[in-house]
Structure formats: C-alpha cells, structure tokens
C-alpha positions in Angstrom: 9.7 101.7 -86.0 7.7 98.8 -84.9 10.1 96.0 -83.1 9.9 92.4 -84.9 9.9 89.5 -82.8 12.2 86.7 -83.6 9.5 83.8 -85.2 8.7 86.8 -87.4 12.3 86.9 -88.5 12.7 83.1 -88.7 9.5 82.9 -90.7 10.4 85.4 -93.5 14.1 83.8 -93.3 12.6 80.0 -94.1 10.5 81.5 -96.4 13.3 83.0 -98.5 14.9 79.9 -98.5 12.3 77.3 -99.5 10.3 79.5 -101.8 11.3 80.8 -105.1 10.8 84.8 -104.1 13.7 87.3 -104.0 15.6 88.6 -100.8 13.9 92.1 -101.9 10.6 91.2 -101.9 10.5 88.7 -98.8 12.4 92.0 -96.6 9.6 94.3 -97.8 6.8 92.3 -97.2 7.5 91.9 -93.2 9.5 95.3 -92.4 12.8 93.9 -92.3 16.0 96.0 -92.6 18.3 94.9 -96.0 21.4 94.9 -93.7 20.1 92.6 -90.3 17.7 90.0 -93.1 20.9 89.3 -94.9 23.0 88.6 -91.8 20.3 85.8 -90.9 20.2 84.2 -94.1 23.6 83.4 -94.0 23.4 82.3 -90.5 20.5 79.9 -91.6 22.5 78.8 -94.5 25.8 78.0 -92.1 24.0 76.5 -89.0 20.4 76.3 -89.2 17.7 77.7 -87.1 19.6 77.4 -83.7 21.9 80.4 -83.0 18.5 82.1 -84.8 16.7 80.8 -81.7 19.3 80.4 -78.9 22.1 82.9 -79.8 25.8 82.0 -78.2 26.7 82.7 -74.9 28.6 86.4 -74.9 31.9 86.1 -73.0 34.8 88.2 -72.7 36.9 85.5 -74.7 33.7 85.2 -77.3 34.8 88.7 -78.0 37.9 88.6 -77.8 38.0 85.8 -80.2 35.5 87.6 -82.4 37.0 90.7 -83.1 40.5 89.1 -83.8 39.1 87.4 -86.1 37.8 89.7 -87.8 40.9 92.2 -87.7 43.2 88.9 -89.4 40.5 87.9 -92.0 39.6 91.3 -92.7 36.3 90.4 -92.8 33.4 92.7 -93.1 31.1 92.9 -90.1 28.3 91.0 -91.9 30.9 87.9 -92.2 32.1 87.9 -89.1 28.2 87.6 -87.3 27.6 84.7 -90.0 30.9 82.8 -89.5 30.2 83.2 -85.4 26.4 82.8 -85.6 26.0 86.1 -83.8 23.1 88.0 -84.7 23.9 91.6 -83.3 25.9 93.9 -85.8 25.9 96.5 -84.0 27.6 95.1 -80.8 30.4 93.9 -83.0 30.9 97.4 -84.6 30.9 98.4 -80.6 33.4 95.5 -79.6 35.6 96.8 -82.0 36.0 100.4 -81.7 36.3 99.1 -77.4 39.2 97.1 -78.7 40.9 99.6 -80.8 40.8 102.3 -78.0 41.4 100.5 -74.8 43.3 97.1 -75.9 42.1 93.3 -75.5 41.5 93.8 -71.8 38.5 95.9 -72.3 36.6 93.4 -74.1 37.5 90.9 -71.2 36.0 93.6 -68.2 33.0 94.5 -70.2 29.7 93.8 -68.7 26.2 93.2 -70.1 23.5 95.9 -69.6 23.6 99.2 -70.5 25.5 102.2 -68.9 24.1 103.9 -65.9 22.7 107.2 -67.1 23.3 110.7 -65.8 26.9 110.0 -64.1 24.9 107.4 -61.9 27.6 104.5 -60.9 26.9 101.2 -60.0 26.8 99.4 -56.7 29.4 97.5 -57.5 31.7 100.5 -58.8 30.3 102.5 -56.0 31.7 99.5 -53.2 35.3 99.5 -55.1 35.4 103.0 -54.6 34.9 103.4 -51.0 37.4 100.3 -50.3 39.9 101.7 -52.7 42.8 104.0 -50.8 42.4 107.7 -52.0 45.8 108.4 -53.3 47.0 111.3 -55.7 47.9 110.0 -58.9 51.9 109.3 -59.3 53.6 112.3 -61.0 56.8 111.7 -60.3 57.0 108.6 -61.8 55.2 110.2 -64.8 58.3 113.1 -65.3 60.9 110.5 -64.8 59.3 108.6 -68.3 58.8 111.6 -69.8 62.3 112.8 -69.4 63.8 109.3 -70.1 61.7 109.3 -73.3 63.1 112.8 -74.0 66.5 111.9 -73.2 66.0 108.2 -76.0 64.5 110.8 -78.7 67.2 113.5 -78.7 66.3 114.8 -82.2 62.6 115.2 -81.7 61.6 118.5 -80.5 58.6 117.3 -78.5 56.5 114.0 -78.0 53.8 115.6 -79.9 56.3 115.5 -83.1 57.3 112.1 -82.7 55.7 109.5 -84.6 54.0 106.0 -83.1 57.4 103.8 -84.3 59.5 106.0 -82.5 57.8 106.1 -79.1 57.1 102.4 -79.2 60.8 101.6 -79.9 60.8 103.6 -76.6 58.1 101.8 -74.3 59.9 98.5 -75.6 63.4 100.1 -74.6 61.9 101.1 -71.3 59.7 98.5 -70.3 62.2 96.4 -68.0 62.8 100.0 -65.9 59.2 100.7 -65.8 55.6 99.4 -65.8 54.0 99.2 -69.2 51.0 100.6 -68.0 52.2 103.7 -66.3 54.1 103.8 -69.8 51.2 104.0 -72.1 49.3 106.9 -69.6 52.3 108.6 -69.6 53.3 108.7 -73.5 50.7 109.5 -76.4 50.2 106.1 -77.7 47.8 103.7 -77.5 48.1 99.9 -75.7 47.2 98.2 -79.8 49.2 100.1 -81.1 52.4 99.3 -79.2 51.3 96.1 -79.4 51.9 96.4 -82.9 55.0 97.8 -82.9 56.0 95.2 -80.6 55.1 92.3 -82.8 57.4 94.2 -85.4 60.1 94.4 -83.5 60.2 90.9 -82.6 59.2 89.7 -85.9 60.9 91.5 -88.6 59.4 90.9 -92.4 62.3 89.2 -94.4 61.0 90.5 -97.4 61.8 94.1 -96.2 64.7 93.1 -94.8 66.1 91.1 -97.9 64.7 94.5 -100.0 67.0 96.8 -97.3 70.2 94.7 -98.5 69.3 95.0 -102.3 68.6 98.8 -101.6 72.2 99.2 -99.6 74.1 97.3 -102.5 73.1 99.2 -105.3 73.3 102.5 -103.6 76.9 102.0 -102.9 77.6 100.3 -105.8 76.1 103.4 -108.1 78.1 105.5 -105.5 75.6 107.8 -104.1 75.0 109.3 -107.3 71.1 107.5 -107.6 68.1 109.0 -105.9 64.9 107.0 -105.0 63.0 107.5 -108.4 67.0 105.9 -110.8 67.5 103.7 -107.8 64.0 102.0 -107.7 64.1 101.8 -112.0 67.2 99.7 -111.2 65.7 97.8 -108.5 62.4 96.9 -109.9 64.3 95.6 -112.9 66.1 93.5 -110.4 63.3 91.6 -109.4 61.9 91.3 -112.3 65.2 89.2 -113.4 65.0 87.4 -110.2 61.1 86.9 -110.3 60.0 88.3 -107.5 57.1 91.0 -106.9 58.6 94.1 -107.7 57.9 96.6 -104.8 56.7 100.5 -104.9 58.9 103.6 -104.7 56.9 104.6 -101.6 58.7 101.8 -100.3 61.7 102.3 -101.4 61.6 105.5 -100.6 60.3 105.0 -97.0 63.2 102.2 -96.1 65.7 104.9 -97.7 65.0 107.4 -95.2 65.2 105.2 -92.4 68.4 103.6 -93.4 69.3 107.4 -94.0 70.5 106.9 -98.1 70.5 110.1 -99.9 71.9 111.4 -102.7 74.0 114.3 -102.0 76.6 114.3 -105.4 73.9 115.7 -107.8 71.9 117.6 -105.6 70.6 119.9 -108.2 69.6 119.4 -111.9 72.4 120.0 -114.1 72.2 122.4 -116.6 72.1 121.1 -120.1 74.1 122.8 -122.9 72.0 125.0 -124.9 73.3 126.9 -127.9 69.9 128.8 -129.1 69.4 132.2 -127.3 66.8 133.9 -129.3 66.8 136.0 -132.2 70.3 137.4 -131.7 71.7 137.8 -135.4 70.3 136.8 -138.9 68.2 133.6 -139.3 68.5 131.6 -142.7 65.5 129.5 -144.4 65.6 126.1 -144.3 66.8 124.7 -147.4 67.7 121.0 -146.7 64.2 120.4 -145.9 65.0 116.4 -144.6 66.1 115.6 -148.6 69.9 114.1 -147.3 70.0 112.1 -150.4 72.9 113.1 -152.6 75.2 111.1 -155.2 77.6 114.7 -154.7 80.3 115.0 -152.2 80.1 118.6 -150.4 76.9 119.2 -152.1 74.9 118.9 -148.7 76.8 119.3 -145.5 75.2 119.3 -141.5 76.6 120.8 -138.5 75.9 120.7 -135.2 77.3 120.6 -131.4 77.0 118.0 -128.4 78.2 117.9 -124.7 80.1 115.4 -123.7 81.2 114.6 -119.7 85.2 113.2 -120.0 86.1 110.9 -117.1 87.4 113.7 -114.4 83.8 115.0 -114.3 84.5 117.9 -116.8 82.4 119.0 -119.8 83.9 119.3 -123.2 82.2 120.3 -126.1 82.4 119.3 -129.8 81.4 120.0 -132.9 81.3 118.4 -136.7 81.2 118.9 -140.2 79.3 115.8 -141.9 79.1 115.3 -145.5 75.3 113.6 -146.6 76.4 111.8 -150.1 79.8 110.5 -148.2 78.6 110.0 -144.8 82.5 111.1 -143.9 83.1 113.4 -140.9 85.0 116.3 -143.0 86.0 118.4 -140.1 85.7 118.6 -135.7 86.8 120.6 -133.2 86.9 119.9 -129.4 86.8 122.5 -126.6 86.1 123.1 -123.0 84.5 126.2 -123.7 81.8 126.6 -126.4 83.1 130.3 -127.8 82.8 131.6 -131.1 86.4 130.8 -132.0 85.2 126.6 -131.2 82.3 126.8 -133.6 84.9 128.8 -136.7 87.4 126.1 -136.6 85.8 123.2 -138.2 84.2 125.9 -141.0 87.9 127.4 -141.4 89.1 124.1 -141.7 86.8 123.3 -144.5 87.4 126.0 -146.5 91.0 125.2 -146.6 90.3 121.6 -148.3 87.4 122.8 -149.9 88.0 122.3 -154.2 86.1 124.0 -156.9 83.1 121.6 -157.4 80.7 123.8 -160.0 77.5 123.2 -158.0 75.8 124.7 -155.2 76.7 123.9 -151.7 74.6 123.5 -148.5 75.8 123.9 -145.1 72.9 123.2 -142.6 72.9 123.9 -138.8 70.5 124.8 -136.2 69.9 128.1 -135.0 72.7 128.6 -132.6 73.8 131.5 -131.6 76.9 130.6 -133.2 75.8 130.3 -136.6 73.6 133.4 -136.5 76.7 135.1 -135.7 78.3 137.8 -138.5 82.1 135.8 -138.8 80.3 132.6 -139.5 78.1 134.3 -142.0 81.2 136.1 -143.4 83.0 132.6 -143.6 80.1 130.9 -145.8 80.3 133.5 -148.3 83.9 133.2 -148.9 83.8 129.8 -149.5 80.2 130.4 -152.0 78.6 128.5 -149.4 74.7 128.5 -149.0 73.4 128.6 -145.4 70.6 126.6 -144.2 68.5 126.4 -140.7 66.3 124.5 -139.0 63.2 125.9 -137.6 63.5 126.9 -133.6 63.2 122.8 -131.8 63.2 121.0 -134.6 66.0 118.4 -134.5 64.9 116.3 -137.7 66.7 118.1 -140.3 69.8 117.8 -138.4 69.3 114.1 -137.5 72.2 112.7 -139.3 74.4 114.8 -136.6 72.6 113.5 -133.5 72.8 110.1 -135.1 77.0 110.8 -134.8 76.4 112.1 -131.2 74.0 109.2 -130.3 76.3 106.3 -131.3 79.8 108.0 -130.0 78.0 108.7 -126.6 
C-alpha cells in the first residue's frame, strides 16, 4: 500500500471542506482510509491545519491524560484523537491496552521507537542490568502473603476461586503490613483493577447504599418469607411512589447475596389443592352451559371447593352449595381434610331442606374426584337431582363459585 505524505492528506482534507463533494468521493479519489480521513476532518474542523502539520508533543502525562480521558468520557477512539488533536489511532488503541495491563505507570516509562527485535536489549537496559545486584527473587515474602490472604479468605477453597472484590478487599486490608507491589505479583489481580476496587471502598455509591436499607427493611418486615423476584415487585413499586429510578432484579439480587438475605420459610413451591385426578368414576355432560339466569330458586345450583390457609399456617378446606336465581349460599362444610365424607355433607344437607318444587333441578360441579364418586351420584338421585360438569379446566361454568372464593379470600 503506497504511504501518503502529509500535504497529500491536508490537501484532500481542505478540499472536503471548502468544496461541495462528499467524504466518500474525496477518500477514493487520493487512497485514503475511511477510518484515518475522518479522524482529520474533525481535527481540521476543532483546531485547524496545525496539529495536522506539527502534531503535540507525546509525553508520559500526554498519555496519561489521554487515555483517562477517554476511559471517563467513554469516548470512542476516533473522539478522543479529534478532542486531543492527535493523529495516530493506533497508538491510542496501544496506550490503552498498556494501561489496562500494567497500570498508569507504564504509560509514564514508555519510550518512543520501536522494540528491539529478536530478544536484542538496549544499551541502556543492557547498563541497568550489569549495575543492578543479582539477587533471587523474594519467596518468602511471597508465601507469607499468600498465607495471610489464605488465612483473610477462610471460605474460599483457593485464590483461583476467589473473585477480584474479594482479593482487593484483601490487598487494601494488607497493604499497611506489606508493599503493594510485592502484593499485586504475589496475588492474581491486576494494579487497575485494585485501583478500582479501592476507589469503591473509599467511595461507597449512596444510591446502593440507600437501596441496601430499603432491601433490609422490607425483608424483615415481610419476615423472610419474600425472595428476590416478590421482594423486587415490592421494591420497584416503592420507588415508583417515591420517584426514583427503579432498579433491576440483577441488582437486587446481587446486593441480596452479599448482605446474605435469603428466603429459607418457603423453600419449595407449595402444592396447590387439586381435586381432579383423571377419569376415576362416571363423567356427566355439561348442562348449565354458562345460562345462570333463573327467576327459580333451586332450579340451578353450583358447587365447588377452595383452599384456604387459617392464621396458624394450616390448610382448611371448604366447600358450597350456591343457588343461581337467589344468589344465597344454601349449604357449606369446612374441613382439614378434603375426604369424601367433606364433599357429602353440604349435598346431605340439602336434601334435608330440599321441598317438592315440580321442575327440574341442576346441580353443577367440576370434575372432582369427589363428584365422580358413586355415593355422590347415589345422593343426586334421591333427591331427583340432575348432575352437571364442566369440561376438564374449564372454570367458566362454575364462575359464580370462584366469584364466592375470590371475594371471601
């Protein structure tokens, strides 16, 4: 790829801007790659022609300053040469991934030129290493961290399993005992990224802080019983009364662990009452068919059974007799233990107030095992009543029930 001198550059550049031609067309016409030709039109639109022509002096602060400013802005590498005047992309990409690795100081020891190929050193390099003493790296110093860090992180296996919070909170604890530098060789962390960790130790977010109360409160006040999806429901609408930004169940979920919240009453999903188990006994057509109009009393009846949780945390079960034309409860029954014997009472009950009425009557249930059994069948006939089922999940025939169970609950 032929090399393009600088005046070539500038030329095309002042030609974008003072003639009425497209970016495109200008790039193609004098070879110049989309990514570098953009990166000098801005710098021509911010400063002119002179960083074009006399670049700025590279110092260790220059990049120093240039790549934190980058980091906080989170500027792209394009916005960082314009807003600097600095022509090179590619040495900021390099800059960066220096500062990453080895920490600020790396920026301020690097020197201009390239590297010495083939494991060739320097004669500078070469001179520090013939005055420097030869003496054996320090491993005793090394174990006594590692063991010290062991002893700080008693739940963690290894060092290899604990994560970059943890052995920071570490290096911070153990920085006035030893070095900071013989810290970060000896523990598997990097020098940014305990710098990090230190700037959130010493600067704790209020937000997160304020949202670690709030987390706390409602926890104890729902008395361990909420998990992270019910407790962030309840916190989210929180905010929103407060009007604040609500914040995610990551979060929540995160700042749970760590303040070590869990819910440990309902560990487990409890088992819902179900009364249908299959085709066990004789299924009836469905003869209600959602008509619950009716101007006579008896003449359609529904039946049905709900769970119900008392206040000592035990289950008790009950079951009505409602009368459509009336809207009157006829008959209940309440039980701890959903039997057969529970589901006959109400009917038994019925029968006994039951008059002579002349028309048909319509008892309608779902298909619980209950009413599929032979004694309730038995009981409908005595009392010349017509029995009537709802097809297998199908709760809107028996709706006027669970509108009883919905409002009681």
């Amino acid at each position: 790829m032929t090399k393009i001198s600088v005046k070539t550059k500038l030329k095309a550049v002042e030609e974008y801007a003072n003639g009425n031609v497209t970016l495109a067309s200008v790039r193609h016409k004098y070879g110049i790659a989309e990514h570098d030709f953009q990166i000098w039109v801005g710098i021509y639109a911010r400063f002119g022609k002179g960083p074009l022509l006399n670049p700025p002096k590279v110092t260790g602060d220059f990049r120093l300053n240039l790549v934190k400013w980058k980091q906080e802005n989170l500027a792209s590498i394009s916005e960082t040469c314009i807003h600097f005047g600095y022509r090179s992309p590619g040495s900021v990409y390099q800059w960066e991934c220096l500062y990453n690795k080895q920490g600020p100081q790396a920026l301020l020891r690097l020197r201009r030129g390239r590297k010495p190929k083939n494991g060739q050193t320097t004669r500078q390099e070469s001179r520090q290493a013939s005055s420097a003493p030869k003496t054996e790296p320090n491993l005793t110093k090394r174990k006594l961290i590692v063991k010290d860090t062991t002893r700080c992180l008693k739940k963690i296996d290894s060092l290899e399993k604990a994560s970059k919070k943890e052995l920071a909170q570490v290096i911070y604890d153990l920085k006035a005992k030893y070095l900071l530098k013989d810290l970060i060789d000896a523990l598997p962390i990097s020098l940014s990224t305990y710098q990090y960790w230190q700037n959130r130790f010493e600067h704790p977010d209020e937000d997160e802080e304020e949202l670690k109360a709030v987390i706390k409160g409602l926890f104890n006040y729902f008395q361990a019983e909420y998990g992270v999806r019910r407790l962030s429901t309840q916190i989210r609408d929180y905010y929103r009364l407060i009007g604040k930004k609500t914040p995610n169940h990551k979060r929540i979920q995160r700042l749970m662990h760590e303040m070590g919240l869990k819910c440990i009453k309902y560990n487990r999903r409890v088992r819902k009452y179900d009364s249908s188990k299959g085709p066990n006994g004789k299924k009836a057509k469905n003869k209600l068919n959602r008509r619950f109009m009716s101007n006579r009393k008896y003449q359609k009846m529904v039946c049905d059974i709900t769970e119900l949780k008392a206040h000592d945390g035990r289950k008790v079960y009950l079951e009505i007799i409602k009368d459509l034309a009336t809207n009157q409860l006829l008959t209940w029954s309440v039980s701890q233990h959903p039997n057969l014997q529970f589901a006959l009472d109400p009917l038994q009950q019925l029968l006994k107030q039951l008059p002579h009425t002349g028309y048909q009557l319509t008892l309608h249930t779902d298909q619980g095992w209950h009413y599929q059994h032979r004694a309730w069948r038995k009981l409908l006939r005595q009392g010349n009543i017509r029995q009537s089922m709802s097809h297998r999940a199908t709760c809107l025939d028996n709706a006027a029930c669970e509108t009883v169970f919905s409002k009681l609950k």
